[in-house]
N, CA, C and O atoms as a DFTB+ gen file, in Angstrom:
268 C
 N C O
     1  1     -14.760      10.316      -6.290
     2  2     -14.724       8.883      -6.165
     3  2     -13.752       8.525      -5.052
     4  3     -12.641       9.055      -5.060
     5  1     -14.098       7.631      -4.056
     6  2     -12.929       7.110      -3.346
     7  2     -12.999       5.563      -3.373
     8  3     -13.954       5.071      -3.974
     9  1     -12.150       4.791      -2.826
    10  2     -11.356       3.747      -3.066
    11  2     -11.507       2.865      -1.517
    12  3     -11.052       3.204      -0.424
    13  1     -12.387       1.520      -1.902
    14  2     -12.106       0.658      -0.864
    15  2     -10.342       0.326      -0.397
    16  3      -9.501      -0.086      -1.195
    17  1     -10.084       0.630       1.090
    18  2      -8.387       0.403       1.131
    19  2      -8.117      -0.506       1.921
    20  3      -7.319      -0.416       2.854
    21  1      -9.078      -1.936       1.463
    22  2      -8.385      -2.604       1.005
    23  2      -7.577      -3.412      -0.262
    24  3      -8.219      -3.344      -1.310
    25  1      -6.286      -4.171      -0.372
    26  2      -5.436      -4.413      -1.334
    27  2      -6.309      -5.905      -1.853
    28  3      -6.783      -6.842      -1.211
    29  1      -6.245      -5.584      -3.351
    30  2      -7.025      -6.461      -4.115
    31  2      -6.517      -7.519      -4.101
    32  3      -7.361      -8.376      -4.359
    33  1      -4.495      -8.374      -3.743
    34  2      -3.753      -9.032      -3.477
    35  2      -3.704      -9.566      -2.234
    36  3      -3.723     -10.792      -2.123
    37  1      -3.652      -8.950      -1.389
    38  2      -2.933      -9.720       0.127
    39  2      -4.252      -8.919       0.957
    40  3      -4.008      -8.461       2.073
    41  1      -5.430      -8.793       0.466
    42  2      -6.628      -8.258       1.469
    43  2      -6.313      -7.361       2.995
    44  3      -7.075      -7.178       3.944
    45  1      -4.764      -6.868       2.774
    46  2      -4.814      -5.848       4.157
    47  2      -5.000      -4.445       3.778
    48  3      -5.191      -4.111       2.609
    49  1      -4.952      -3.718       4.641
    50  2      -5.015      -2.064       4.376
    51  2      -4.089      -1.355       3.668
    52  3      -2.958      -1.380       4.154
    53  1      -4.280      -0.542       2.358
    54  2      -3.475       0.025       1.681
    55  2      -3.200       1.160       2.827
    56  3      -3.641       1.131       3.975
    57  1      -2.466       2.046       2.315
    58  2      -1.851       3.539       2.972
    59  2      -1.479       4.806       2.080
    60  3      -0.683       4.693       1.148
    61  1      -1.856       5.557       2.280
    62  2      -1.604       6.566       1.165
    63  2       0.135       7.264       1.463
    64  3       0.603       7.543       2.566
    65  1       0.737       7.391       0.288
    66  2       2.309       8.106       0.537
    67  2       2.073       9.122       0.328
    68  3       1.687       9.324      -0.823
    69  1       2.138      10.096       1.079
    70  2       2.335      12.131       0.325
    71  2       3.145      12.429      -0.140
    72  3       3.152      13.580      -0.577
    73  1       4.547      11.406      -0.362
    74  2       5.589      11.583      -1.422
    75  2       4.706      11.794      -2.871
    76  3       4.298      12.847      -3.362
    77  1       4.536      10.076      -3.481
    78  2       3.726      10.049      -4.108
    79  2       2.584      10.071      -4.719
    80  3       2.366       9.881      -5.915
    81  1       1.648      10.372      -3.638
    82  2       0.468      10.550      -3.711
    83  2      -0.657       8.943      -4.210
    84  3      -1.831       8.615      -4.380
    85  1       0.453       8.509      -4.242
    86  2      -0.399       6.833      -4.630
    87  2      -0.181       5.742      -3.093
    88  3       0.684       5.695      -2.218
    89  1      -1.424       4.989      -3.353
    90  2      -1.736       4.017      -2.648
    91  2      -0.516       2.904      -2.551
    92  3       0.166       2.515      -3.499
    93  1      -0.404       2.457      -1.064
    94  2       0.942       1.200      -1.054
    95  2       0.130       0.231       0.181
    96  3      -0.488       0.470       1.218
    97  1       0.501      -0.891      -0.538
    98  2       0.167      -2.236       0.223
    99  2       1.364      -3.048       0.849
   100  3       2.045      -3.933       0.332
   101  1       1.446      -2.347       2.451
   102  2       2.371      -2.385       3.019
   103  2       3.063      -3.979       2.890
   104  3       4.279      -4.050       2.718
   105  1       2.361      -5.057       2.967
   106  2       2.609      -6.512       2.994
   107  2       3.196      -7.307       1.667
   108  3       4.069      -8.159       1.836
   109  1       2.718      -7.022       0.400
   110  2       3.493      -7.195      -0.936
   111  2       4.294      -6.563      -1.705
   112  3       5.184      -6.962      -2.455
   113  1       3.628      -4.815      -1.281
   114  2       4.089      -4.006      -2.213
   115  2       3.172      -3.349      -3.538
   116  3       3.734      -2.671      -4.399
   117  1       2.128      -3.556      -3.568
   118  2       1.358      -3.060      -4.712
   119  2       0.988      -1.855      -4.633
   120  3       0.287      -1.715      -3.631
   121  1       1.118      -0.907      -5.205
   122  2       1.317       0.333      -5.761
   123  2      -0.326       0.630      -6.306
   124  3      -0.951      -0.193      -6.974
   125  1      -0.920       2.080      -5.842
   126  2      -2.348       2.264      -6.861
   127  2      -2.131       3.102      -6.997
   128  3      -1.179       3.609      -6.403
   129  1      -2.938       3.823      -7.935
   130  2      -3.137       5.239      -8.714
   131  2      -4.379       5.912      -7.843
   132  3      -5.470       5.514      -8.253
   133  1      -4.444       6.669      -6.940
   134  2      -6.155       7.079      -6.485
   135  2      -6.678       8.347      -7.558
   136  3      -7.811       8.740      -7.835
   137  1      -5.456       8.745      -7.976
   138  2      -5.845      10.087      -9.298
   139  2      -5.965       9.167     -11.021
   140  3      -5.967       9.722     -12.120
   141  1      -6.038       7.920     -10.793
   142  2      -6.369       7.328     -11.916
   143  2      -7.297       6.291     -11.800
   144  3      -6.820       5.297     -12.347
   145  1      -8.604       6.027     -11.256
   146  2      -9.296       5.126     -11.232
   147  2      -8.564       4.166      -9.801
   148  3      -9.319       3.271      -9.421
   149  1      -7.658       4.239      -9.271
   150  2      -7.168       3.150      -8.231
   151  2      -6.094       1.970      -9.623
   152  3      -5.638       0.827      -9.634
   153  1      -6.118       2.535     -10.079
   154  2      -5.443       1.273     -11.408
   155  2      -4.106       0.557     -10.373
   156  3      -4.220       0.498      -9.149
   157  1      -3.387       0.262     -10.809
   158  2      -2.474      -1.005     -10.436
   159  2      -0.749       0.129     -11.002
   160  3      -0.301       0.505     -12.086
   161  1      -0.524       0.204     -10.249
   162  2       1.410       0.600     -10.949
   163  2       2.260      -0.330     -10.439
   164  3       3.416      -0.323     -10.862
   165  1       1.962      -1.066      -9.685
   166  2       3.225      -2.321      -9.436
   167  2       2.720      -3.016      -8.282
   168  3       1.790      -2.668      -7.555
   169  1       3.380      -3.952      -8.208
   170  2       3.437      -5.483      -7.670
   171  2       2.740      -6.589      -7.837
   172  3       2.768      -6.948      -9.014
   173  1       2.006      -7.413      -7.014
   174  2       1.601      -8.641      -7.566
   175  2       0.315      -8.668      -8.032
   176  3       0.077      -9.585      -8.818
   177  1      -0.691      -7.832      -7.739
   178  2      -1.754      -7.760      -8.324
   179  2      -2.239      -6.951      -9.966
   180  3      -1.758      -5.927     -10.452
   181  1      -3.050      -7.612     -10.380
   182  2      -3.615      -6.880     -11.536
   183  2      -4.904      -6.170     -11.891
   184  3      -5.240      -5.638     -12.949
   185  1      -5.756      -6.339     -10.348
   186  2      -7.190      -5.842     -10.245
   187  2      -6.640      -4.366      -9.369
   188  3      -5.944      -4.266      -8.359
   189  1      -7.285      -3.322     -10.238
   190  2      -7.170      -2.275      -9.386
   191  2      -7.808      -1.831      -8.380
   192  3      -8.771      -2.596      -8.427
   193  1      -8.038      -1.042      -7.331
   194  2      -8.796      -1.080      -5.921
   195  2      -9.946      -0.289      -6.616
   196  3     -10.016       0.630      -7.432
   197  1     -11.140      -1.359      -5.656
   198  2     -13.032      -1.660      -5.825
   199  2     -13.184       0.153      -5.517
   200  3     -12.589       0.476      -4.489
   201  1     -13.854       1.287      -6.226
   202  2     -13.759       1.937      -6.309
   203  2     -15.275       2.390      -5.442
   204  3     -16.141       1.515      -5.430
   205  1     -15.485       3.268      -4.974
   206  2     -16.550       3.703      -3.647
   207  2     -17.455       4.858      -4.066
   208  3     -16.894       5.949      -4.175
   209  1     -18.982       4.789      -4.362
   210  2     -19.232       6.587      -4.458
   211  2     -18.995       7.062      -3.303
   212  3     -18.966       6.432      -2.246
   213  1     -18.776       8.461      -3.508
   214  2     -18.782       9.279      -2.307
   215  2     -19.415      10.517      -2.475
   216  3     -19.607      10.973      -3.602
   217  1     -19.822      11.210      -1.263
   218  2     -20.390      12.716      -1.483
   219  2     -20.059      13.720      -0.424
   220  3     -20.234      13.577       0.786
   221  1     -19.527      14.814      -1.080
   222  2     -18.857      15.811       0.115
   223  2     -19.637      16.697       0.405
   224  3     -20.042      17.233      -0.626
   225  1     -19.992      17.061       1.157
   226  2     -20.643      18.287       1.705
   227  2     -20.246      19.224       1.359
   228  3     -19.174      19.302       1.960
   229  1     -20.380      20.380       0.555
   230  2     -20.078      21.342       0.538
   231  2     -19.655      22.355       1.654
   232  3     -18.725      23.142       1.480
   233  1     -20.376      22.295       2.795
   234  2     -20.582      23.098       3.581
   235  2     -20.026      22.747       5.546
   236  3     -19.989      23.370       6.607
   237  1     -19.702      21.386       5.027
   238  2     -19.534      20.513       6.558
   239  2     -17.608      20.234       5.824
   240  3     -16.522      20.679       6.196
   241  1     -17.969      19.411       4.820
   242  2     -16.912      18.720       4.447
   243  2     -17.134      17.718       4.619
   244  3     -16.302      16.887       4.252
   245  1     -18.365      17.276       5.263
   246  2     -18.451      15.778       5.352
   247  2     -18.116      14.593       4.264
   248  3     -18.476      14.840       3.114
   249  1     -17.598      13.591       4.451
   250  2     -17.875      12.639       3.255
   251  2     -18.686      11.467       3.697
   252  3     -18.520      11.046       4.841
   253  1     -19.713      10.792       2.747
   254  2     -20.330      10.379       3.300
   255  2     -20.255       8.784       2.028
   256  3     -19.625       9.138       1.031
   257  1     -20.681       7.438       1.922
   258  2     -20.725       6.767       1.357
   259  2     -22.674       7.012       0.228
   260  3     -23.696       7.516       0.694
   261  1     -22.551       6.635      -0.719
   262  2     -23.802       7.483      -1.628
   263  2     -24.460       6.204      -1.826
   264  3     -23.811       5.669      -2.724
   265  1     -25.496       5.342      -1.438
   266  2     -25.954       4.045      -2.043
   267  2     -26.406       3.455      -0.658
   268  3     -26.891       2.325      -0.596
């Protein structure tokens, strides 16, 4: 599954941290889970990020959007 990035709050581009491995919305501060559904761990929003099918290639690595 991957994760539309944009922020369900302030509509700009989330960013992923490799500290934490969760999603940050550089402009408010809202915090996501991408290893939990995109859920919400902090700041002003309460809708977690619109969630995306995806499909990997086995063999390329491609990812591709499924729909």
């Amino acid at each position: 599954m991957g994760f539309d990035a944009v922020c369900t709050h302030a509509a700009c581009t989330v960013n992923f941290d490799p500290l934490s491995g969760n999603l940050l919305c550089p402009r408010h501060g809202a915090i996501f889970d991408p290893a939990h559904g995109g859920r919400v761990l902090g700041g002003p929003t309460d809708q977690p990020l619109t969630s995306l099918p995806i499909r990997i290639d086995p063999q390329s690595g491609t990812i591709s959007l499924v729909g």
